[in-house]
C-alpha positions as YAML, in Angstrom:
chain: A
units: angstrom
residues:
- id: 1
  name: UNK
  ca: [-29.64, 9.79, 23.71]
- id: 2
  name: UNK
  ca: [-28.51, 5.92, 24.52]
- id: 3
  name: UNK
  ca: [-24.84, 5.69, 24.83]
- id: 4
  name: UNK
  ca: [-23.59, 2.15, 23.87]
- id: 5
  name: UNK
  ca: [-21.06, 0.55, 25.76]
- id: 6
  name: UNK
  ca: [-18.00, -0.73, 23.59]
- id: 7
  name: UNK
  ca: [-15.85, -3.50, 25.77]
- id: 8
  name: UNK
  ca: [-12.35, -3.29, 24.87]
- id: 9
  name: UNK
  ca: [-10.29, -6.05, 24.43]
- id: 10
  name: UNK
  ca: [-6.33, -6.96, 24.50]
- id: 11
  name: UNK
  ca: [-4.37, -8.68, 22.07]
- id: 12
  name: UNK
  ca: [-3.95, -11.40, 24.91]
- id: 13
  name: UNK
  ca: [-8.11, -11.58, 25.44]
- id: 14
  name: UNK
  ca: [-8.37, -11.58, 21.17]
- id: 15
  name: UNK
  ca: [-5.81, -14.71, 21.61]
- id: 16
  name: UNK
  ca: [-7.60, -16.63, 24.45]
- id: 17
  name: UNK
  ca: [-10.82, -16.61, 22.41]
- id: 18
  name: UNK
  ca: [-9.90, -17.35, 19.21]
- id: 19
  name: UNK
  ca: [-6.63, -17.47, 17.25]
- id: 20
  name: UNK
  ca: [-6.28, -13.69, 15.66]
- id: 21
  name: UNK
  ca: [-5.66, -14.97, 11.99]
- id: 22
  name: UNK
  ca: [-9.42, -15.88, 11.77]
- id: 23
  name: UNK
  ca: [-10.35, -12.53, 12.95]
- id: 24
  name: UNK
  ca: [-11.85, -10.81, 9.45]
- id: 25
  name: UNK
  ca: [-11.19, -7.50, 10.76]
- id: 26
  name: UNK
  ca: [-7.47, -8.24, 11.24]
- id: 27
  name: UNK
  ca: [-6.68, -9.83, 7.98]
- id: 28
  name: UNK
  ca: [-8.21, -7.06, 6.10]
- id: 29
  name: UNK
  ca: [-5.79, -4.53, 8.09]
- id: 30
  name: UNK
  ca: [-2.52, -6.76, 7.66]
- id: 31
  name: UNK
  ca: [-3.03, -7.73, 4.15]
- id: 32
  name: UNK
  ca: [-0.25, -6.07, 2.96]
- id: 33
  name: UNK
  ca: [2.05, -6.27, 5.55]
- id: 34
  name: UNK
  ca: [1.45, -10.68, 5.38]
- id: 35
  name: UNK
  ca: [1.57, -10.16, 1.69]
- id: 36
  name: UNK
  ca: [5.25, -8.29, 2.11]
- id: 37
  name: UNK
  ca: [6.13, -10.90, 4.66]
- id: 38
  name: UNK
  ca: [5.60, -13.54, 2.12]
- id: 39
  name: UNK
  ca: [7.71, -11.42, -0.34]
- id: 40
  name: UNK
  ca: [10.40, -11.35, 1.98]
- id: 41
  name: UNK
  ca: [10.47, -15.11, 3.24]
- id: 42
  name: UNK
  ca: [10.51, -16.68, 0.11]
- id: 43
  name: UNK
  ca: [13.73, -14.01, -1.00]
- id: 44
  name: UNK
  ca: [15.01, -15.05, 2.18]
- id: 45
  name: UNK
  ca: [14.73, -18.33, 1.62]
- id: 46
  name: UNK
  ca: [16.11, -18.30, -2.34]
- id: 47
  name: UNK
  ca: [12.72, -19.58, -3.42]
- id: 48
  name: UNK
  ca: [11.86, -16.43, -5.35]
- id: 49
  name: UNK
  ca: [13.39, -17.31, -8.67]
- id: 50
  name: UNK
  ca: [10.17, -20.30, -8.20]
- id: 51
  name: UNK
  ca: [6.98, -18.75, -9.67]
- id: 52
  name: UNK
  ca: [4.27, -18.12, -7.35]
- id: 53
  name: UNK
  ca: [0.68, -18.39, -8.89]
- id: 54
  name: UNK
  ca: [-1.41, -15.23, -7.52]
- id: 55
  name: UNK
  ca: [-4.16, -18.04, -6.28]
- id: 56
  name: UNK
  ca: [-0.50, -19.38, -4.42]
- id: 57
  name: UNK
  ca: [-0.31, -15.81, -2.85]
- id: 58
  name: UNK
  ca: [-3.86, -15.41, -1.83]
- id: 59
  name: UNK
  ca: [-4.41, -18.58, -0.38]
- id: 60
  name: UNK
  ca: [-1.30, -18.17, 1.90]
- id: 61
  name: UNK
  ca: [-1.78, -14.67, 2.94]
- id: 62
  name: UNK
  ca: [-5.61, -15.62, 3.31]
- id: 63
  name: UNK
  ca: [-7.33, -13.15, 0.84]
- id: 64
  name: UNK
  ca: [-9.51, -12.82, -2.06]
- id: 65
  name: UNK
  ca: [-7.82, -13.79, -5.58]
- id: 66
  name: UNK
  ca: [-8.95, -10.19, -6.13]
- id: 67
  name: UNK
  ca: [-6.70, -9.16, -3.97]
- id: 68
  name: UNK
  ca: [-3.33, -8.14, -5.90]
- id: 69
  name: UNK
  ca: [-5.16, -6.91, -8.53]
- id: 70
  name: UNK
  ca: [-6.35, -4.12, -6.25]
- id: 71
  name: UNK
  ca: [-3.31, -3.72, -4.59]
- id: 72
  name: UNK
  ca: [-1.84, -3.05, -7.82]
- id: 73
  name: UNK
  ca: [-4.44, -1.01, -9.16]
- id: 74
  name: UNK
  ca: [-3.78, 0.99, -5.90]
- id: 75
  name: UNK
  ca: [-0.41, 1.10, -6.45]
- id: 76
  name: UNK
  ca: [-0.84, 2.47, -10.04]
- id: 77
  name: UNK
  ca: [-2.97, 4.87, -8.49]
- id: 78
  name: UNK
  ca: [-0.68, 6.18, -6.31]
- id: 79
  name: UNK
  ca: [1.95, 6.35, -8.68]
- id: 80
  name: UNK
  ca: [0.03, 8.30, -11.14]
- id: 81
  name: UNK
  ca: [-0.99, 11.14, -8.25]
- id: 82
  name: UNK
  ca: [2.92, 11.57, -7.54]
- id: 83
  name: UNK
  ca: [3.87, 12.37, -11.21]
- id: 84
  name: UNK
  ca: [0.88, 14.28, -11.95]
- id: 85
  name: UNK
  ca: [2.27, 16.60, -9.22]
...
């Protein structure tokens, strides 16, 4: 049996390299947490009476325009699994 050898690397290596917001990998696991940041800084900064296109969203967090319509299809999900129960 070959074993392979997996090199770990620190936050501080990932940043050296190349800047972590073009790592794929990463995006994909901080989608929603960018995508609540957003949320947040434009309440913060009384811009969220100003419409934001879902393109407007994507772009900035740096995701498909598929994107919130899965995360709200998720959401539905979810929220149809708590009141079945």
């Amino acid at each position: 049996m070959r074993l392979l050898r997996i090199k770990k690397e620190s936050a501080t290596d990932m940043l050296e390299n190349e800047h972590i917001t073009l790592d794929r990998n990463w995006c994909r696991e901080q989608s929603d947490r960018l995508a609540s940041w957003e949320i947040l800084r434009r309440h913060v900064l009384h811009e969220s009476g100003v419409a934001m296109t879902n393109g407007d969203l994507c772009d900035t967090i740096g995701v498909s325009s598929t994107y919130t319509i899965r995360l709200l299809k998720s959401i539905q999900k979810r929220l149809a699994e708590e009141n079945a129960e």
